[in-house]
N, C-alpha and C positions, 0 to 999 in steps of 0.2 A: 579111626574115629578121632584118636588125639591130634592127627595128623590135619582133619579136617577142621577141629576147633582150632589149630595155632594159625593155618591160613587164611581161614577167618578175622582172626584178633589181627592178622596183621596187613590184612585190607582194609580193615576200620581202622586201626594204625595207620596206612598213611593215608588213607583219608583225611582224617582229623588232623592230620600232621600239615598236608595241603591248605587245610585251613588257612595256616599262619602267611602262606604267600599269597593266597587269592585278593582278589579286588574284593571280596565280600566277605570284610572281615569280623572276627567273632560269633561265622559260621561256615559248617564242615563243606566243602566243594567236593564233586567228583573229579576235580583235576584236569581232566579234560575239556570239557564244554564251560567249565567252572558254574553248574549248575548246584544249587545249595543243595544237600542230602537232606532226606526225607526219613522218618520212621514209620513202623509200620500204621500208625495212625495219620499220616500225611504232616505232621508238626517238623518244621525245619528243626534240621541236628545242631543245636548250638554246641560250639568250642569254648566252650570258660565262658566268663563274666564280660560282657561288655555295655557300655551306655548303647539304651535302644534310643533314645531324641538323636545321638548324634551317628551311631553307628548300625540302626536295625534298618529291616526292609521291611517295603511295604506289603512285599507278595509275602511272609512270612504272617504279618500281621502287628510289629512288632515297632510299625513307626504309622502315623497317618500319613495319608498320601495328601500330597502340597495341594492346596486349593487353588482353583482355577482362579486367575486376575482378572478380575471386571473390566471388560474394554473401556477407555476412554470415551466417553461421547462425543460423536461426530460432530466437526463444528460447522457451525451453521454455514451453508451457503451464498457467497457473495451476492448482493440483491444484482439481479440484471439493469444494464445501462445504455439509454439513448442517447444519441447525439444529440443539440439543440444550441441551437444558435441563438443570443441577444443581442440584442442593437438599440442602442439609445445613442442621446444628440447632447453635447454640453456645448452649453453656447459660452462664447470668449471674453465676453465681457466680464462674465467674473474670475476669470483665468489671469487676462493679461489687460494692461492700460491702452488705451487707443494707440492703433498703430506698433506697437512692443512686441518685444519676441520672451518676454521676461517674466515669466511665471510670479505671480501675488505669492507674498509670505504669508505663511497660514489657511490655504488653503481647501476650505471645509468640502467643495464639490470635489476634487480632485483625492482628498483624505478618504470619501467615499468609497469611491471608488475602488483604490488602491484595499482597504476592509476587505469590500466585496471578492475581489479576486484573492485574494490573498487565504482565505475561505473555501478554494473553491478549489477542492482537490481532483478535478477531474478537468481543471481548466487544460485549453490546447492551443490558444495563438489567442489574439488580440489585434484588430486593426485598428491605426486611427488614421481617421482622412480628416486635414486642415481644409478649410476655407473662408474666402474673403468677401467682403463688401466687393460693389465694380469703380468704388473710388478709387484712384490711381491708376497705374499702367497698365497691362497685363502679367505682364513680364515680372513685375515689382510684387503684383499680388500673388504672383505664383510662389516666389522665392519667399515671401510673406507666410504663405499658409503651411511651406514646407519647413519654416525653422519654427512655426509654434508648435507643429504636428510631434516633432523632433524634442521639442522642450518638455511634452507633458508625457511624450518615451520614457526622456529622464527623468525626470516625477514617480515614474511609475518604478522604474529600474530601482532608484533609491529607494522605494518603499518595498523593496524585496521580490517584485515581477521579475522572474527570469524575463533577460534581455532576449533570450533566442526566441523565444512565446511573442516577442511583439515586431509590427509592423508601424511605418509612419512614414505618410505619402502626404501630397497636397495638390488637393484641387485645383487652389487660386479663387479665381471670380467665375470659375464655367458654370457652376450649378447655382448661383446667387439667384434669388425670386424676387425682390427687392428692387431691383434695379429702375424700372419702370413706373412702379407708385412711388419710388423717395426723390426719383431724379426732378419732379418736378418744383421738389421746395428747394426755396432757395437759400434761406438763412442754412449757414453750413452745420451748426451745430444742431437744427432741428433734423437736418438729412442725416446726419453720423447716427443720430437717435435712432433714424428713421429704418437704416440698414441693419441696425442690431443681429437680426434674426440670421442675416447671411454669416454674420462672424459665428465660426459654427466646428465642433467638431465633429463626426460621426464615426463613432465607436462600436465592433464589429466584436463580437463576442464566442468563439467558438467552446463551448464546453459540452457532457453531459450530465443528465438527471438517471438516479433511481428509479425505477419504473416499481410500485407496490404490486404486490400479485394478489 
């Protein structure tokens, strides 16, 4: 009988002794599996005195179990986007002085412009195509439409258009409408009026829009 109580005391002996090296400390382990010992009311076997906030468990009962972190809310979806193409016309007269390759200082049509894209975070390239009156050569209004085409490039480059997004070509006099109703006045300076409309750029706008759902 004695024999049976001191073998006793001394498996609760090193139980409680294991205590002190287990991961689960400030309570008794069986050493092996390092499962906390139990009594015969199910209540974990504490070893001494320890803080339960920073050293008890939860399966004992003896800390709260850490609350679930509220997920982030999902952020909203990119709205979907179309291509869409713009095209309007600036005509050159108030760009450049008759005949000049030399861009106006202060230029409110061209300052427009430059706003608008500038704005326009889905922009994708940019055309301009120069063209001329059919006064003069051909040859001469080519090379005409092609250095103001080039001039309102740099306009644009300056006011912050990436240069690889733009193009700049020149017509010359091929697509002039003009030709046939001015040619018949003769005062020169009533015909220069008269061609206004050919002095022309046409501006090719490749972006997309938002589409709402």
């Amino acid at each position: 009988m004695n024999k049976s109580i001191k073998l006793s005391a001394l498996v609760v002996a090193m139980m409680l002794s294991s205590g002190a090296f287990a991961a689960k400390a400030g309570y008794a382990t069986d050493g092996a599996l390092d499962n906390v010992v139990r009594n015969a009311y199910g209540e974990c076997w504490k070893d001494g005195y320890f803080n339960k906030a920073t050293d008890g468990l939860v399966e004992c009962g003896d800390k709260e179990a850490p609350k679930p972190v509220a997920a982030a809310p999902a952020a909203p979806a990119p709205a979907p986007v179309v291509s869409q193409i713009k095209s309007f016309s600036l005509s050159a007269a108030g760009l450049f002085a008759f005949d000049k390759t030399v861009i106006t200082s202060g230029n409110a049509a061209l300052d427009g412009v430059v706003a608008e894209l500038k704005g326009d975070k889905y922009l994708k390239s940019v055309a301009i195509v120069g063209h001329t009156d059919s006064m003069g050569s051909e040859a001469y209004n080519q090379k005409l439409s092609e250095r103001r085409a080039n001039a309102v490039k740099d306009y644009l480059v300056a006011g912050g258009i990436p240069a690889e997004k733009i193009t700049a070509s020149g017509a010359g006099e091929s697509q002039a409408k003009m030709t046939e109703q001015c040619s018949k006045i003769k005062a020169r300076n009533q015909r220069i009026a008269c061609m206004e409309p050919d002095r022309r750029f046409e501006v090719t706008v490749e972006t997309a829009k938002e589409v709402k759902m």
